[in-house]
PyMOL CGO cylinders between C-alpha atoms (Angstrom):
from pymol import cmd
from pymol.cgo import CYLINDER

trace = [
    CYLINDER, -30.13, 17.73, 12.32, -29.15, 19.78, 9.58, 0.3, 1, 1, 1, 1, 1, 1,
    CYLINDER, -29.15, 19.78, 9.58, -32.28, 21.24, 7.44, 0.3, 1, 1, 1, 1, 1, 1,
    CYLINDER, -32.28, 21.24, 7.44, -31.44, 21.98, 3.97, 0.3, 1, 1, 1, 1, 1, 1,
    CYLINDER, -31.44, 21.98, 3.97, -29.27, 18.56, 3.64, 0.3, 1, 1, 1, 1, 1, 1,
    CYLINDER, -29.27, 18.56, 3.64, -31.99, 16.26, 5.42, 0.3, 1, 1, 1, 1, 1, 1,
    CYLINDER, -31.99, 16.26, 5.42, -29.98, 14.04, 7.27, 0.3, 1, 1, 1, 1, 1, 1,
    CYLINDER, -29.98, 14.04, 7.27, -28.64, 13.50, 11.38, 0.3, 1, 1, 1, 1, 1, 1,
    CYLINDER, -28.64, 13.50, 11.38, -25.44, 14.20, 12.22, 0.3, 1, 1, 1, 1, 1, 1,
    CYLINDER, -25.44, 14.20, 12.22, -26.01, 12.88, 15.51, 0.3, 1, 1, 1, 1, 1, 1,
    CYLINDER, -26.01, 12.88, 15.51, -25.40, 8.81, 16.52, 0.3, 1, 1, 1, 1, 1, 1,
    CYLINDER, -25.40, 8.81, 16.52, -27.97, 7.49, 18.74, 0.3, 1, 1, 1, 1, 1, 1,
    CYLINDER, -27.97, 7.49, 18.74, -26.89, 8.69, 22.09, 0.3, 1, 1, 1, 1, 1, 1,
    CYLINDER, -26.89, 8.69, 22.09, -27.69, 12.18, 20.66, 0.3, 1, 1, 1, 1, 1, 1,
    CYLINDER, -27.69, 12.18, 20.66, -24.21, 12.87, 20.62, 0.3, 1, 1, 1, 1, 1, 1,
    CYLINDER, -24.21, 12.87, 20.62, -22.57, 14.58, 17.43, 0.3, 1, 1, 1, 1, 1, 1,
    CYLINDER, -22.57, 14.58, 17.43, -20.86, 12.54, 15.04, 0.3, 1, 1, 1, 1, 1, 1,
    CYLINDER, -20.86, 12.54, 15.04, -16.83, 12.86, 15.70, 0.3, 1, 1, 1, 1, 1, 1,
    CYLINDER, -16.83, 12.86, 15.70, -15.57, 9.62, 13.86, 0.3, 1, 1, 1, 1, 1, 1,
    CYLINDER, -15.57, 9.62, 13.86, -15.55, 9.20, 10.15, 0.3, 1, 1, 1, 1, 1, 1,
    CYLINDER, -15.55, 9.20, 10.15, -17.85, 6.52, 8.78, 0.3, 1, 1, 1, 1, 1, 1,
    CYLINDER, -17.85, 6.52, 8.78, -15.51, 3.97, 7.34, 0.3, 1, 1, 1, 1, 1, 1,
    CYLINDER, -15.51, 3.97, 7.34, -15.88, 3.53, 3.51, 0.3, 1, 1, 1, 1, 1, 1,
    CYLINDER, -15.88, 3.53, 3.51, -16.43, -0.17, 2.63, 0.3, 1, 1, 1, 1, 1, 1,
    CYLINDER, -16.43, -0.17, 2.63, -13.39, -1.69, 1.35, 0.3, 1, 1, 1, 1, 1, 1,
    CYLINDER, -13.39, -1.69, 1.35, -12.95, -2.65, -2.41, 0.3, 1, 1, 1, 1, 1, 1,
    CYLINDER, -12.95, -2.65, -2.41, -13.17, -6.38, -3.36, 0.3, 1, 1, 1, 1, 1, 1,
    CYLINDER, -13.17, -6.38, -3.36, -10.62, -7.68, -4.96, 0.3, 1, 1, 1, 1, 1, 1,
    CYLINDER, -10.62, -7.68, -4.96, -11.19, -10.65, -7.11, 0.3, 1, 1, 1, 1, 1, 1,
    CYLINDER, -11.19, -10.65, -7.11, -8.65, -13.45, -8.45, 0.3, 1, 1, 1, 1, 1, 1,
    CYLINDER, -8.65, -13.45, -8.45, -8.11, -12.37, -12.11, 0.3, 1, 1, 1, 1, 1, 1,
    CYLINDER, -8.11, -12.37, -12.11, -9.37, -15.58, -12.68, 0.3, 1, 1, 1, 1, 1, 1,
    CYLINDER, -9.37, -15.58, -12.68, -12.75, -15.39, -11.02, 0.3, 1, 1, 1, 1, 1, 1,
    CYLINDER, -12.75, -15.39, -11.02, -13.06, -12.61, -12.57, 0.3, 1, 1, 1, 1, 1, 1,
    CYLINDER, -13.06, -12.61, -12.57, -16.24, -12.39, -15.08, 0.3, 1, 1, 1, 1, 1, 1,
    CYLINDER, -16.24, -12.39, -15.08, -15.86, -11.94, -18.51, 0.3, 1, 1, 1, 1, 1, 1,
    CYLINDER, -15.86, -11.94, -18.51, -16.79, -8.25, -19.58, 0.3, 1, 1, 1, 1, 1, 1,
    CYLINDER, -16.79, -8.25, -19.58, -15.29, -7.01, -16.34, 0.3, 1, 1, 1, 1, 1, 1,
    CYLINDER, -15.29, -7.01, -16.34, -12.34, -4.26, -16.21, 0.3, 1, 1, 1, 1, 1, 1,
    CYLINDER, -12.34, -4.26, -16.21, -9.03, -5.61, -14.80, 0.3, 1, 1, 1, 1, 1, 1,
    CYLINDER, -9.03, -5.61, -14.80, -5.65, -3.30, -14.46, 0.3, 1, 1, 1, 1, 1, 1,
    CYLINDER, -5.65, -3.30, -14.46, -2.48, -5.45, -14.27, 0.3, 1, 1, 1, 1, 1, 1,
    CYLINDER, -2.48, -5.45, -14.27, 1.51, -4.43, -14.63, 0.3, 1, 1, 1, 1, 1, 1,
    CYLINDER, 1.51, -4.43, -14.63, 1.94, -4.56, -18.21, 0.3, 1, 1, 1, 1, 1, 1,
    CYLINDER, 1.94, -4.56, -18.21, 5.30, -6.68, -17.41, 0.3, 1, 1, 1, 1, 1, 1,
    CYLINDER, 5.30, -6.68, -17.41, 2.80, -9.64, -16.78, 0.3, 1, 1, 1, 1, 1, 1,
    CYLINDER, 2.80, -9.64, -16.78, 2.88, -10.02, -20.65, 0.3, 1, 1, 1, 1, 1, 1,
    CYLINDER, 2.88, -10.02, -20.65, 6.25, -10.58, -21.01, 0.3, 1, 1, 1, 1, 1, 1,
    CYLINDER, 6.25, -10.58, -21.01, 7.83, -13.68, -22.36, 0.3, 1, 1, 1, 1, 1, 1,
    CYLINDER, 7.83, -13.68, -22.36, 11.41, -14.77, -21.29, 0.3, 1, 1, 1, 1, 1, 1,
    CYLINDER, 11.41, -14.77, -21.29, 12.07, -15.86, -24.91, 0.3, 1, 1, 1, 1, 1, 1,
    CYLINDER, 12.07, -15.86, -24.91, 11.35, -12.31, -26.20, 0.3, 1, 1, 1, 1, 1, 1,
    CYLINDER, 11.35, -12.31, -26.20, 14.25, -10.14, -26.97, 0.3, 1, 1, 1, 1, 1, 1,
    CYLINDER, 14.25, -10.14, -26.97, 12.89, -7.45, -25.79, 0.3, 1, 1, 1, 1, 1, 1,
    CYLINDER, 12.89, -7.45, -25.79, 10.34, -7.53, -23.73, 0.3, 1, 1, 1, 1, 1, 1,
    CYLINDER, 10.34, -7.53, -23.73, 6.75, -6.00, -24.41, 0.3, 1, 1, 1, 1, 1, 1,
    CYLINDER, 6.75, -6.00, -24.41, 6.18, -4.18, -21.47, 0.3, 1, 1, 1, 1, 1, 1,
    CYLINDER, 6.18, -4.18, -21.47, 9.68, -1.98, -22.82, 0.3, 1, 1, 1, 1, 1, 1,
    CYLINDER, 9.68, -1.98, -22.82, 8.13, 0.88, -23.74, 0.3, 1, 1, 1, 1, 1, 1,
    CYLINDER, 8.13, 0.88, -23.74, 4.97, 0.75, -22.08, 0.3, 1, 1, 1, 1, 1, 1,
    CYLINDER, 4.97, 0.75, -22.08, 3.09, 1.67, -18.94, 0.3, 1, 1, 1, 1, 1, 1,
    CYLINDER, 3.09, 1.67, -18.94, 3.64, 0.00, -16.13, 0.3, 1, 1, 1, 1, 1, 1,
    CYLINDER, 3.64, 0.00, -16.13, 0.24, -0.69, -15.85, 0.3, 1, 1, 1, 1, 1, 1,
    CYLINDER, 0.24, -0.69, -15.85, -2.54, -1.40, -18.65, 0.3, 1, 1, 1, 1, 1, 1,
    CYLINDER, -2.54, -1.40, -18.65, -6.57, -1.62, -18.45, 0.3, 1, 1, 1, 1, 1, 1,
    CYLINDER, -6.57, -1.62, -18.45, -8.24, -4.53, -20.17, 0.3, 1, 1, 1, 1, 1, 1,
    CYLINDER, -8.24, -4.53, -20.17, -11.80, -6.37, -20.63, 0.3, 1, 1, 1, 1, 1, 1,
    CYLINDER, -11.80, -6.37, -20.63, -12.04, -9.96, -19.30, 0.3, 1, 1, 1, 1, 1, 1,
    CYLINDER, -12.04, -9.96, -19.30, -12.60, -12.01, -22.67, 0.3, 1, 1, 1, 1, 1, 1,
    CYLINDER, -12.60, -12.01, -22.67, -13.28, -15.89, -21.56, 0.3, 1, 1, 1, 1, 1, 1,
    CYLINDER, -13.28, -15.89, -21.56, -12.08, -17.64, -18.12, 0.3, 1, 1, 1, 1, 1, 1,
    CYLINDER, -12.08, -17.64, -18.12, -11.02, -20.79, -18.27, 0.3, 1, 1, 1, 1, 1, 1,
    CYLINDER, -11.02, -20.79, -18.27, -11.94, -21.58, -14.53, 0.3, 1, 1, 1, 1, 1, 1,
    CYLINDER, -11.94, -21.58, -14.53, -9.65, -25.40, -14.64, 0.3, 1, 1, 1, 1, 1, 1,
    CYLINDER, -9.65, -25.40, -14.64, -6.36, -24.22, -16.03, 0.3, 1, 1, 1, 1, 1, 1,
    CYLINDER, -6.36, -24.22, -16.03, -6.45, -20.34, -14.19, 0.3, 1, 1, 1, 1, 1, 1,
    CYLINDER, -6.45, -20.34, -14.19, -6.26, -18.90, -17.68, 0.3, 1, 1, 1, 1, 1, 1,
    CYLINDER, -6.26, -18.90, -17.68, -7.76, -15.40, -18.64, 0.3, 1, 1, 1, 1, 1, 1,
    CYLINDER, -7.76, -15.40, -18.64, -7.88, -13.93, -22.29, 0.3, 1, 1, 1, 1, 1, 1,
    CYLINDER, -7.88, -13.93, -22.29, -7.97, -10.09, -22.31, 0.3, 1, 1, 1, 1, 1, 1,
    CYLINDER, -7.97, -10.09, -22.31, -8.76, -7.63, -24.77, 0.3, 1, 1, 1, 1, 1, 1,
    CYLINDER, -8.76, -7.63, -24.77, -6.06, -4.89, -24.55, 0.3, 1, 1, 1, 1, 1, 1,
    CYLINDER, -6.06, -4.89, -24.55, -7.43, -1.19, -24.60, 0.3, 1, 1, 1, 1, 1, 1,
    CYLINDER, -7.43, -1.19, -24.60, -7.12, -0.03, -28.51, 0.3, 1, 1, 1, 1, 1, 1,
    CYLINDER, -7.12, -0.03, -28.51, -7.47, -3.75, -29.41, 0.3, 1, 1, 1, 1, 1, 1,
    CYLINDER, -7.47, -3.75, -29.41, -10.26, -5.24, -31.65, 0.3, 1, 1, 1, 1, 1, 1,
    CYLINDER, -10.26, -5.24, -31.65, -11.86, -8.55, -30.73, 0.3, 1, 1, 1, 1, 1, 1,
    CYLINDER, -11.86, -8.55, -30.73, -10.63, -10.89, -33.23, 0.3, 1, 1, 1, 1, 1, 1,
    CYLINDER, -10.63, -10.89, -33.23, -13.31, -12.62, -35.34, 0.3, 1, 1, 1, 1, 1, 1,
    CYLINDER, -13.31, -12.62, -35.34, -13.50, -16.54, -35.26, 0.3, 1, 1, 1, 1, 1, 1,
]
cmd.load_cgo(trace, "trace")
């Protein structure tokens, strides 16, 4: 037991500890499950439309960080609000 950090090194057969503790893993939600307010990251190609000339994700990053606006749960559609973007008022 170490004394200035307060904790036991030592699993319960009073052996020291030689594994690493495994980290829990991240959960990873369907966008559309996903809350409103929550952060999402998604490739910034996602965004493009076949009709477009040229494409929006052109001269972007590859990847772009946005807020969850409103799920719609029945249809899997998710509104974002782009980084830099204002809400738009109703």
């Amino acid at each position: 037991m170490h004394e200035d950090e307060g904790f036991d090194d030592t699993n319960p057969g009073g052996e020291e500890q030689t594994k690493p503790l495994k980290q829990p893993k991240a959960v990873k939600l369907q966008l559309f499950r996903s809350p409103s307010g929550s952060r999402v990251r998604l490739e910034t190609k996602k965004f493009d439309s076949p009709s477009d000339k040229v494409p929006h994700s052109e001269s972007k990053p590859e990847w772009s960080s946005e807020t969850v606006v409103k799920v719609n749960e029945k249809n899997k559609i998710v509104t974002v609000l782009w980084d830099g973007d204002k809400e738009r008022e109703s």
